[in-house]
N, C-alpha and C positions, 0 to 999 in steps of 0.2 A: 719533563723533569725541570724543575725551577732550581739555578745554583743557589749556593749560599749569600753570594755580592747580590744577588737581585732581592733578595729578601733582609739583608742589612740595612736598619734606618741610623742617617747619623743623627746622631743628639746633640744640640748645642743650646746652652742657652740664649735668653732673651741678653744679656753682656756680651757673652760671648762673639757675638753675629753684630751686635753694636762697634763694638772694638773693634772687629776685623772691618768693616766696613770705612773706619776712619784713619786704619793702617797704611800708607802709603811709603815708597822707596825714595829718600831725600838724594839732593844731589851729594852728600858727605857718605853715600852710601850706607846708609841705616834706615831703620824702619822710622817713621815718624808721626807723631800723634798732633792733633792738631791743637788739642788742650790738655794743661797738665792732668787733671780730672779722668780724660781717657786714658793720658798715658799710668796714672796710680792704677786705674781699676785691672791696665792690660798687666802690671807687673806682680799686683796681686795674683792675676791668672798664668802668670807662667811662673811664679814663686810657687804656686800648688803642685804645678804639674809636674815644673823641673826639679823640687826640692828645696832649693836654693833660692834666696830674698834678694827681689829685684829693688833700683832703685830708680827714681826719675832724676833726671837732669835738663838744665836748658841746654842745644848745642848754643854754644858763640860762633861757628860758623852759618847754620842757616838757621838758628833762633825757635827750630819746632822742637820739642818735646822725643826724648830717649830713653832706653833705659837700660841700666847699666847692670853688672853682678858687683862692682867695686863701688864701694864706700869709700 
């Protein structure tokens, strides 16, 4: 008998697995992108997913790339 989780394939695409691969924990404790470019297309991808329109920011503490829910 084969469960259901052994027969599950995740799907992600070819952005998807790009963006998470460039995703890192900053020391201001946020997620960090290393260029604005990755962080537009990551906030694209969780604007779909969460609903809600993300935005990019530079932090002025450690200068990578964020993104915010506030305008």
């Amino acid at each position: 008998m084969v469960s259901f989780l052994s027969q599950a394939r995740p799907t992600f695409s070819r952005m998807s697995i790009q963006t998470r691969q460039t995703e890192q924990t900053d020391s201001c404790g946020k997620m960090r992108f290393t260029s604005q470019s990755t962080a537009q297309i990551a906030a694209k991808n969780k604007g779909k997913l969460h609903g809600v329109p993300f935005w990019v920011y530079r932090c002025p503490l450690c200068r990578h790339w964020h993104l915010t829910t506030k305008n």
